[in-house]
C-alpha positions as CSV (number, residue, x, y, z in Angstrom):
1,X,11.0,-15.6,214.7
2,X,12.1,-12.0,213.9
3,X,16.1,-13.2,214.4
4,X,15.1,-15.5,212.0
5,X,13.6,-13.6,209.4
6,X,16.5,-10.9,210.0
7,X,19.1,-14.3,209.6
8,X,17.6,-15.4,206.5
9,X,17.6,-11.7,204.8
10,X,20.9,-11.3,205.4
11,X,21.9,-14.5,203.2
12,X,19.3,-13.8,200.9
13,X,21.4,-9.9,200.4
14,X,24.5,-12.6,200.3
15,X,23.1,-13.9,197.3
16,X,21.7,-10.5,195.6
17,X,25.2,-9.4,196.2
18,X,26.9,-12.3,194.6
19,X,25.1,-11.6,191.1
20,X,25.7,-8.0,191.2
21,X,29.3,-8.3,191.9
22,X,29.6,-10.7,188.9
23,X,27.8,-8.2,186.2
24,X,30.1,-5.6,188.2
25,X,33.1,-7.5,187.3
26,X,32.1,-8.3,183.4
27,X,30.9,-4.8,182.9
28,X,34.2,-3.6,184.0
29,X,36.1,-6.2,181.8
30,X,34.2,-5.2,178.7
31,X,34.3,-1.6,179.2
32,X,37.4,0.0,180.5
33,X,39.7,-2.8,180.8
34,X,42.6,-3.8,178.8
35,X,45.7,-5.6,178.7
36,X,48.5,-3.5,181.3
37,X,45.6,-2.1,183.3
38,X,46.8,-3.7,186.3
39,X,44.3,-1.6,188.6
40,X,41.2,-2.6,186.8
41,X,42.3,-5.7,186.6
42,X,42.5,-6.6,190.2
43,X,39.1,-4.6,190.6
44,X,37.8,-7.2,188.6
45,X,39.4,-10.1,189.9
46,X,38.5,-8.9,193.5
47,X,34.8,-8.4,192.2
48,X,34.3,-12.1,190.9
49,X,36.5,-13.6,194.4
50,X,33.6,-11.7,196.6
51,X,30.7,-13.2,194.3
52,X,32.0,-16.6,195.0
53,X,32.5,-15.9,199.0
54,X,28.8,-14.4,199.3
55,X,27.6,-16.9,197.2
56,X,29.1,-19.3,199.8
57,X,28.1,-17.7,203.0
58,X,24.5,-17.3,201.6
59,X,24.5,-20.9,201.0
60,X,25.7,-21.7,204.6
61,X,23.4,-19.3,206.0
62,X,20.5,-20.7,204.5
63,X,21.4,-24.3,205.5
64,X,21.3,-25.2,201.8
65,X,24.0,-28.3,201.2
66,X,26.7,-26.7,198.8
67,X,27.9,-28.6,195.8
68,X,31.4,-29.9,195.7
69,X,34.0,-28.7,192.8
70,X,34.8,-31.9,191.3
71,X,32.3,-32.3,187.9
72,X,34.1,-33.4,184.8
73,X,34.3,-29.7,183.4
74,X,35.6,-27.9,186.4
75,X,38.8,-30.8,186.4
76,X,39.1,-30.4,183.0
77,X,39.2,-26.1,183.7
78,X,42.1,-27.1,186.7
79,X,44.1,-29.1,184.0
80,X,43.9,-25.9,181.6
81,X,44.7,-23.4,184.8
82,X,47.4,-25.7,185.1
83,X,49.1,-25.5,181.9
84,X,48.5,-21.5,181.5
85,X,51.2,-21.5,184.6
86,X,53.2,-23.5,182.5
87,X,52.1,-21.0,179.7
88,X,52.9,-18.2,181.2
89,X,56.5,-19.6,182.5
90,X,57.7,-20.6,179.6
91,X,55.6,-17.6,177.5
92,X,58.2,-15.0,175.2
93,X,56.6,-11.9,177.2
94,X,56.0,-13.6,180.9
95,X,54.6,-10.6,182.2
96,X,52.1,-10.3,180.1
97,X,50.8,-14.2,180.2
98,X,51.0,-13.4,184.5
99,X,48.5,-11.0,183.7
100,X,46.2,-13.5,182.1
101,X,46.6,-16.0,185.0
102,X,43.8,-14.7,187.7
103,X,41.1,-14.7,184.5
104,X,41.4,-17.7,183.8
105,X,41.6,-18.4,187.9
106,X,38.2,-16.5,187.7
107,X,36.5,-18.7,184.7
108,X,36.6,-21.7,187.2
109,X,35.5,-19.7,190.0
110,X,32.4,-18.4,188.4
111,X,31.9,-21.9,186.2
112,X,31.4,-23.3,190.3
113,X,29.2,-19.6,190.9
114,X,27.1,-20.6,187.8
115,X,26.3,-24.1,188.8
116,X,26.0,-23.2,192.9
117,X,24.4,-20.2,193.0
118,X,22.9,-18.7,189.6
119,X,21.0,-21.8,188.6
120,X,19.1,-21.6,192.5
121,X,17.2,-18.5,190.7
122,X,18.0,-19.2,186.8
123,X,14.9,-17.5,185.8
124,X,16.5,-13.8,187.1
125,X,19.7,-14.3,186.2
126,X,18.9,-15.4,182.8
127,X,16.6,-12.4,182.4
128,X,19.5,-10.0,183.4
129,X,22.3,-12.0,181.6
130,X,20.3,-11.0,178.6
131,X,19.5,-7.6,179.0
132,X,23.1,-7.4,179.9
133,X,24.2,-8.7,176.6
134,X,21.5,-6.5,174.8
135,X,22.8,-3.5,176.2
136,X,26.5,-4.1,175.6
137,X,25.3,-4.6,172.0
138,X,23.3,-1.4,171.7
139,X,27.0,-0.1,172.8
140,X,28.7,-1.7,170.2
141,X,26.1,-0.7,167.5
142,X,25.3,3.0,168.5
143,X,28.7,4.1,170.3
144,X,31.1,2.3,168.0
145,X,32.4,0.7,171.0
146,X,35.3,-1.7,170.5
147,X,38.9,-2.7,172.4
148,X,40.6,0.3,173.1
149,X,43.9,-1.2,172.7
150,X,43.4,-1.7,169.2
151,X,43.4,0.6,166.5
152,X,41.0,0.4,163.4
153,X,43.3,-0.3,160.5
154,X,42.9,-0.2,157.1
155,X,42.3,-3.8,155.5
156,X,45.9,-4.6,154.7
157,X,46.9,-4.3,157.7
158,X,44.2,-6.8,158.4
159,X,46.4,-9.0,156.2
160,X,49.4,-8.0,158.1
161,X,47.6,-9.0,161.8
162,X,46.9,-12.6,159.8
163,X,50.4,-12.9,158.4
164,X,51.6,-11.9,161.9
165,X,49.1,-14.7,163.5
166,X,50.9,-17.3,161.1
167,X,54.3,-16.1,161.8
168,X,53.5,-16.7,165.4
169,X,52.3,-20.3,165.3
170,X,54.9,-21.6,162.5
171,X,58.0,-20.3,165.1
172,X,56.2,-21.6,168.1
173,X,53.4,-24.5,167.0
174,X,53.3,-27.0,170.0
175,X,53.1,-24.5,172.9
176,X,52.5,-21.0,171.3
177,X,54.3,-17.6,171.7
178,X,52.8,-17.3,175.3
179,X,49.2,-16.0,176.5
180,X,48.8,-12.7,175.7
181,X,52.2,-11.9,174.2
182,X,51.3,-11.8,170.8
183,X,50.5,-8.3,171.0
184,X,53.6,-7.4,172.6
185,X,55.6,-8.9,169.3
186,X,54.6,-6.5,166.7
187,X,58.5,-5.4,165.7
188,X,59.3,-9.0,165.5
189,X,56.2,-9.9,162.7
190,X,55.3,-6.8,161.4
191,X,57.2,-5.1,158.8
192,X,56.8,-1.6,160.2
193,X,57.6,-1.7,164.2
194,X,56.8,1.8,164.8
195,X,52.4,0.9,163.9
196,X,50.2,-0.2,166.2
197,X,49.2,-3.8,166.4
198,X,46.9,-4.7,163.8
199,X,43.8,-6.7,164.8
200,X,44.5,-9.8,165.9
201,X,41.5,-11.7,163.3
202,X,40.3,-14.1,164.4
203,X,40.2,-14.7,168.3
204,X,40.8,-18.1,167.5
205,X,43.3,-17.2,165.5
206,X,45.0,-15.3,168.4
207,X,44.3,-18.1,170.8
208,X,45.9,-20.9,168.3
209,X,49.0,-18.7,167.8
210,X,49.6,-17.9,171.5
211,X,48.3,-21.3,173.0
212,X,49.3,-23.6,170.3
213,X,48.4,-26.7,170.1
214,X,48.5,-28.2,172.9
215,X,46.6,-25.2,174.2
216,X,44.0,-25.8,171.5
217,X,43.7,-30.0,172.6
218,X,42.9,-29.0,175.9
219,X,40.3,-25.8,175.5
220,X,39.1,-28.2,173.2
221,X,38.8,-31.0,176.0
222,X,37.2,-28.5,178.3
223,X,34.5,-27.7,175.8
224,X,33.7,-31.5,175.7
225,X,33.8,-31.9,178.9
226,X,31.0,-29.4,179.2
227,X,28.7,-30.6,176.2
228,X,29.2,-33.9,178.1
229,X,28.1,-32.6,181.0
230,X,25.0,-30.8,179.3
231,X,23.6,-33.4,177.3
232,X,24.1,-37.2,178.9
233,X,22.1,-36.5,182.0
234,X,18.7,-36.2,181.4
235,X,16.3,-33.7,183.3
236,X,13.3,-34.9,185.5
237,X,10.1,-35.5,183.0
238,X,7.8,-33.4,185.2
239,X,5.3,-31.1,183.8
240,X,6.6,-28.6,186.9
241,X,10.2,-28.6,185.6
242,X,9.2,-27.1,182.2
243,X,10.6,-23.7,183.2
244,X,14.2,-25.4,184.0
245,X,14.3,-26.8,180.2
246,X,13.3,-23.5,179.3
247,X,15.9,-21.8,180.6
248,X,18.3,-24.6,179.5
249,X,18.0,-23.9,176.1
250,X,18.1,-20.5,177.0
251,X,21.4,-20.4,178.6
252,X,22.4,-22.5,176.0
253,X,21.2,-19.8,173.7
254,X,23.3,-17.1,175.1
255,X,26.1,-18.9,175.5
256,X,26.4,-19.9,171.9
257,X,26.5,-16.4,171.4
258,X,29.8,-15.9,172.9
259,X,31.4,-18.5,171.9
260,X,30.4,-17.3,168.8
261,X,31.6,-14.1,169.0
262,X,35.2,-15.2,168.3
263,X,34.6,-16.1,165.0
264,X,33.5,-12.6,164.4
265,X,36.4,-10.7,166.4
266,X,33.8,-8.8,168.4
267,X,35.3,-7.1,171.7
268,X,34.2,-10.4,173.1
269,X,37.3,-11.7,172.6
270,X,39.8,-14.2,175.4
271,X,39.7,-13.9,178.2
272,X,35.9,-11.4,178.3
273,X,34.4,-15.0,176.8
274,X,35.1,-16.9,180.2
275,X,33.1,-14.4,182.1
276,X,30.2,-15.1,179.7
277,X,30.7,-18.1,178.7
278,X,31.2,-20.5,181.8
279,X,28.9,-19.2,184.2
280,X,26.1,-19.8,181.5
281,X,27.6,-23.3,181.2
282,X,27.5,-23.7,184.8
283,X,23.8,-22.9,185.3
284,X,22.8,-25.2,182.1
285,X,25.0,-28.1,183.4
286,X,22.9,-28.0,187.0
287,X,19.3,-27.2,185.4
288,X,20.2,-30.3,183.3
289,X,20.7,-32.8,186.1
290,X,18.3,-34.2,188.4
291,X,18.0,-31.6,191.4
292,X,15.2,-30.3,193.8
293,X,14.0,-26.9,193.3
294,X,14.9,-24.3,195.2
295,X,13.9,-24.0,198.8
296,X,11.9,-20.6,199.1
297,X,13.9,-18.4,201.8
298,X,12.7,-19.4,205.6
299,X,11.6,-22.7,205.3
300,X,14.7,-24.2,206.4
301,X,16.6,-23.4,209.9
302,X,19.1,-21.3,209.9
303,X,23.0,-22.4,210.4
304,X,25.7,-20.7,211.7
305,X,29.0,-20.6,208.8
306,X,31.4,-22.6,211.2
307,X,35.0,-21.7,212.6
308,X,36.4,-24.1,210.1
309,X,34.1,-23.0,207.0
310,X,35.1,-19.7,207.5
311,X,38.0,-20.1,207.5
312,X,38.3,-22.4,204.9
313,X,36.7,-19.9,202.4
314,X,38.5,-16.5,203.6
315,X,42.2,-17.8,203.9
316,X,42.2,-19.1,199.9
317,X,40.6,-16.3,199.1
318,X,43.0,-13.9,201.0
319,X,46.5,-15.3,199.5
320,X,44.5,-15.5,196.1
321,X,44.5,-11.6,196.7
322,X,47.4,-11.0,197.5
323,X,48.6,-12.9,194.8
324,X,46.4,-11.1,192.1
325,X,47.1,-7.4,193.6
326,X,50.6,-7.8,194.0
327,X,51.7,-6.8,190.0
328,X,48.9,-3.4,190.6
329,X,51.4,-2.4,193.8
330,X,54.3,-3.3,192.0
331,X,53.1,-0.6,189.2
332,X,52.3,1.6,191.7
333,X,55.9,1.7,193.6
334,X,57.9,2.5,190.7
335,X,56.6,5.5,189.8
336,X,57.5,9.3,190.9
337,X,56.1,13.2,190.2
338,X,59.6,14.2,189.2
339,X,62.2,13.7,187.9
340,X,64.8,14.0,190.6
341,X,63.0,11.5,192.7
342,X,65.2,8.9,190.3
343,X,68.1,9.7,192.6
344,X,66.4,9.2,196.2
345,X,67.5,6.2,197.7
346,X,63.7,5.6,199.2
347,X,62.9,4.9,195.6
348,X,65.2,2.5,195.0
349,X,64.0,0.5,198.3
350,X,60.6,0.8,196.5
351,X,62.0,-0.5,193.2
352,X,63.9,-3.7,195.3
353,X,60.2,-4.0,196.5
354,X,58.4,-4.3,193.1
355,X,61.0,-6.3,192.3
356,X,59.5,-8.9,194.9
357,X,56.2,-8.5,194.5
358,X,56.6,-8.5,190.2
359,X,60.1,-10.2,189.2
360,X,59.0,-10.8,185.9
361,X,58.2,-7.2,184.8
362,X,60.7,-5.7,182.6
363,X,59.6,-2.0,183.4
364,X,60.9,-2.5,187.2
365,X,64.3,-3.3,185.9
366,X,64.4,-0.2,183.1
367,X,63.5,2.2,186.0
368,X,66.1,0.7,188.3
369,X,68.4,1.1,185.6
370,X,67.5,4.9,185.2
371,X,67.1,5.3,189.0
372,X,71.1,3.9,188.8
373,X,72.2,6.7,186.4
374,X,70.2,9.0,188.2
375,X,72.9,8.0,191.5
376,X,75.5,8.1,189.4
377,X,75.3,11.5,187.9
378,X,74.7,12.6,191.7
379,X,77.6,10.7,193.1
380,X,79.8,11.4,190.6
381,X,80.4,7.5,190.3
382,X,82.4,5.8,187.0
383,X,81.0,2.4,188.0
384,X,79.1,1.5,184.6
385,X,78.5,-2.4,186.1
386,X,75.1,-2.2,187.5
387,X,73.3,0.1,185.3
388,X,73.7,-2.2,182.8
389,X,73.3,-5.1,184.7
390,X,69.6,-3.3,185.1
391,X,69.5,-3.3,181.2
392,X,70.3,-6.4,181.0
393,X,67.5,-7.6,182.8
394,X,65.1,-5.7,181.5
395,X,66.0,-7.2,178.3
396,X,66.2,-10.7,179.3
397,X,62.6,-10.5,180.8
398,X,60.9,-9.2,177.6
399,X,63.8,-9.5,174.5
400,X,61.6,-8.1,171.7
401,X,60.6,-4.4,173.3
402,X,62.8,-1.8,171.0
403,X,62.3,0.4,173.6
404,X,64.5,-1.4,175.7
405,X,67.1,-1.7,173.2
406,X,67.2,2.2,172.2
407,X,67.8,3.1,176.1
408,X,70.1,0.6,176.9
409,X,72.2,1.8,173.2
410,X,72.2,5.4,173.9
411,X,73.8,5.1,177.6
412,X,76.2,2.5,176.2
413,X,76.9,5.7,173.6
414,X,77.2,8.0,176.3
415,X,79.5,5.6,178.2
416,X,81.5,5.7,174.2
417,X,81.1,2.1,174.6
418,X,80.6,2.1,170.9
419,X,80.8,-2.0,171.0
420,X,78.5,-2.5,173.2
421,X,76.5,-0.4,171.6
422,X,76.7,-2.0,168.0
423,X,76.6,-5.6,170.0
424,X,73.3,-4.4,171.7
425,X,71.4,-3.0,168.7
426,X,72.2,-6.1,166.4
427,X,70.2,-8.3,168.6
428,X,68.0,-6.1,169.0
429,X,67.6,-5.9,165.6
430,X,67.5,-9.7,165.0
431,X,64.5,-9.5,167.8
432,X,62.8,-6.6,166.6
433,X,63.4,-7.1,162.4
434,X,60.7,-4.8,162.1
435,X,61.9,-1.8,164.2
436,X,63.3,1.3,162.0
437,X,64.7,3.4,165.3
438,X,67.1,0.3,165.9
439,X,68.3,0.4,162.3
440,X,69.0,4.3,162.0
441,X,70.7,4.1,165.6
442,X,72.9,1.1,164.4
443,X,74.2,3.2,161.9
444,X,75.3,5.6,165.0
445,X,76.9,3.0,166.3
446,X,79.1,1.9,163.0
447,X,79.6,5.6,162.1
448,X,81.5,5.5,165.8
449,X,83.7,3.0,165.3
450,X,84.4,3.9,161.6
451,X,82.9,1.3,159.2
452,X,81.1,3.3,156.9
453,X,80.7,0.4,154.8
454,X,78.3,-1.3,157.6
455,X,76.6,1.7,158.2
456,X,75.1,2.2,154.9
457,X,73.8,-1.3,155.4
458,X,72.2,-0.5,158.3
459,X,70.5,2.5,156.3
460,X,69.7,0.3,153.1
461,X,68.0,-2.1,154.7
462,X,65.3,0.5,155.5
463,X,64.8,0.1,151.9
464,X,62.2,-2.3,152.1
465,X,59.9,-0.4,154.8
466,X,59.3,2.7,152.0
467,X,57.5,4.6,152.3
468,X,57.9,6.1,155.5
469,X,57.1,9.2,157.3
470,X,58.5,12.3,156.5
471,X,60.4,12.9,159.8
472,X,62.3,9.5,158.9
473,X,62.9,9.9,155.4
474,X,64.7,13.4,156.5
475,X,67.3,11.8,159.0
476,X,67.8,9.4,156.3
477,X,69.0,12.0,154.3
478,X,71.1,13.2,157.3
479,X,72.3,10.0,157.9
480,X,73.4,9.4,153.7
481,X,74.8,13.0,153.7
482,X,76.9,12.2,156.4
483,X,78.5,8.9,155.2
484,X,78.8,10.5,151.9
485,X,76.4,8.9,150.0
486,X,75.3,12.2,148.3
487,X,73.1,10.4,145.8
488,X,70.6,8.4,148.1
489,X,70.0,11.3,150.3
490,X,68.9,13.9,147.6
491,X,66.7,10.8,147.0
492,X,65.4,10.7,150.7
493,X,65.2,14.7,150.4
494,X,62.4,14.1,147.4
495,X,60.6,11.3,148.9
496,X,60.6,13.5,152.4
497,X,59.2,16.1,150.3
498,X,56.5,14.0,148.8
499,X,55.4,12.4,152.4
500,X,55.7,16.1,154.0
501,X,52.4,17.3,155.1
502,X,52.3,20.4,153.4
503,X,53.1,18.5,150.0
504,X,49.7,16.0,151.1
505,X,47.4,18.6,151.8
506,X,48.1,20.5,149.0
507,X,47.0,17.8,146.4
């Protein structure tokens, strides 16, 4: 009897475990993660994979039957996994939709958590759900907590985040501009690349723009596929069962409140929603239907988790993480303490090795392309080919970074492949309209091959971004003075005057 009691503590630790690592996992999300974190990320990921396997060893353990995966909602959450891989291969900025992928993975894990596990003890997960959500308000309230990844703005360039969330949509309607990505396209929608992302308002909005509509149809399915599931099966009319409708409401309650939250761009925004959202849905969706209380712990015999249960849960589970850690490695092996580790030929084996693990990541390729020069310039080699083959790359797998433009143009300078340059920087500029470094740099670029004509395009078209800062309005004047145009840069010296600091603070 002792083995036994020992047996039935350890699943009943199983199932302490599970909730903890779930509130682990959101308070994570909420807090310190955000979108490029790959580390956090797969802390998180990992967090709500354990919550499902110790929710499912508990189960076994206990001898309690365990519900298969197949209600209306959790189909209807496959057929929406299924088209975010679509998504996310067809998305503008792929990398960034592949680091969406495992969240929305872990909304129909912990959807199946919610309505296997959490609704066995609803009455304490409830409870801690919403002191949970009460203290991440108090955050919010007395901390001024919000995404770190956005910047408070002024309110036009709330209007500018709208425009840019129209923009968006209008290009792309049916499928979107990719999960995720929208972030990533400031230069192309905003009319001054060098700010931060505005706030995305509303989350809806975001979703729409990135999803599209055929995004939309489906969430949209999903949501009625779990109202469906709430309110056509009816509960047992038993005067014991009044706490379950209690706490039907009640997770009803609460998870009204996130879904609510996107209306009101609170840092409860895609994907932190899903980790709210569907395990509350989950644990409604069982207290709804007509099942048997709880079995209190011991009063059933305990079972052994089989060979083929065991193994059934832990090798999913195991390629699921090697799938979701492989982009956090991939970060990890391209970078180096200094600088003349670019030229080591170990570090190229480890960027050929991020490279499999990450082959949609455009940073991989920029760093092969530097750890290529760095050769070069140590070999003494002429051989231009690969380096910007790496470019090249790097470009293809995210085409509206100006970042990626301005390297690849000032080696092609270096090179005096002043072509290549100019060829380069115009499409840059035609993906990143909103960039002002492309525009001053294209000038370089016609000021090399001698059409002064063209380069004073390239500086007039800055025009309509004015006022800028002071640094810029200077090399303006640089840039006029040395095309000849004496008259437009004593009128870039004035307005670099009049957006100097010293002239600001003196007012």
């Amino acid at each position: 009897m002792r083995l036994k009691e020992i047996k039935f503590g350890v699943a009943e630790v199983l199932e302490v475990t599970a909730v903890t690592a779930y509130f682990a996992g959101m308070a994570l999300l909420l807090i310190v993660w955000q979108p490029g974190s790959w580390g956090w990320g797969f802390l998180i990921h990992a967090l709500s994979l354990f919550c499902l396997v110790s929710a499912l060893f508990s189960f076994s353990l206990s001898g309690c039957r365990i519900r298969r995966p197949f209600s209306l909602p959790e189909i209807l959450l496959f057929i929406f996994f299924l088209y975010e891989i679509i998504n996310a291969i067809f998305s503008r900025v792929p990398y960034a939709s592949r680091e969406t992928l495992p969240f929305i993975l872990n909304g129909l894990i912990l959807f199946y958590v919610g309505s296997a596990l959490f609704a066995r003890r609803h009455e304490g997960f409830l409870l801690t759900m919403f002191l949970f959500i009460t203290g991440m308000v108090c955050l919010m309230v007395f901390t001024r907590y919000g995404d770190s990844w956005l910047a408070p703005v002024d309110p036009d360039g709330l209007y500018r985040g709208k425009k840019m969330l129209i923009a968006a949509f209008m290009e792309h309607p049916l499928k979107g501009c990719g999960n995720g990505a929208l972030p990533f396209l400031a230069t192309r929608y905003l009319p001054l690349g060098d700010r931060r992302p505005p706030r995305l308002d509303p989350v809806y909005g975001r979703f729409l723009a990135e999803q599209g509509i055929i995004g939309a149809l489906i969430l949209t399915m999903v949501l009625a596929g779990i109202i469906s599931s709430l309110f056509t099966k009816q509960g047992e009319k038993n005067p014991v069962k009044k706490t379950r409708i209690f706490c039907f409401w009640f997770a009803i309650i609460l998870g009204g409140m996130f879904l609510f939250s996107g209306f009101l761009s609170l840092p409860l925004s895609f994907p932190m929603i899903i980790y709210g959202f569907l395990p509350l849905s989950g644990v409604a969706m069982i207290l709804r239907q007509k099942r048997s209380e709880p079995v209190p712990w011991g009063e059933k015999p305990f079972q052994k988790p089989g060979i083929l249960f065991s193994l059934g849960i832990l090798i999913p589970v195991f390629l699921i993480l090697v799938w979701e850690i492989s982009p956090f490695f991939a970060a990890r092996l391209i970078r180096f303490r200094q600088v003349s580790d670019l030229s080591k030929s170990g570090f190229g084996r480890r960027i050929k090795a991020a490279q499999i693990l990450m082959p949609c990541h455009p940073e991989i390729y920029l760093m092969q392309a530097k750890h290529l020069r760095a050769q070069a310039s140590v070999d003494s080699k002429d051989s231009n080919l690969p380096i910007e083959l790496a470019y090249l790359r790097a470009l293809r797998k995210n085409p509206y970074n100006e970042r990626y433009y301005l390297e690849y143009a000032h080696f092609l300078e270096l090179a005096r492949d002043y072509k290549g340059m100019t060829s380069t920087l115009k499409r840059g500029e035609a993906n990143c309209p909103g960039s002002v470094e492309i525009k001053m740099l294209l000038f370089r670029g016609y000021m090399n091959l001698g059409l002064r004509r063209e380069a004073l395009d390239a500086l007039n078209s800055l025009r309509r971004y004015y006022p800028l800062d002071y640094a810029s309005h200077e090399r303006l004047a640089r840039y006029y003075a040395e095309a000849g145009a004496q008259g437009a840069s004593s009128e870039e010296r004035i307005l670099a005057a009049q957006t100097s600091p010293a002239f600001n603070q003196g007012k």
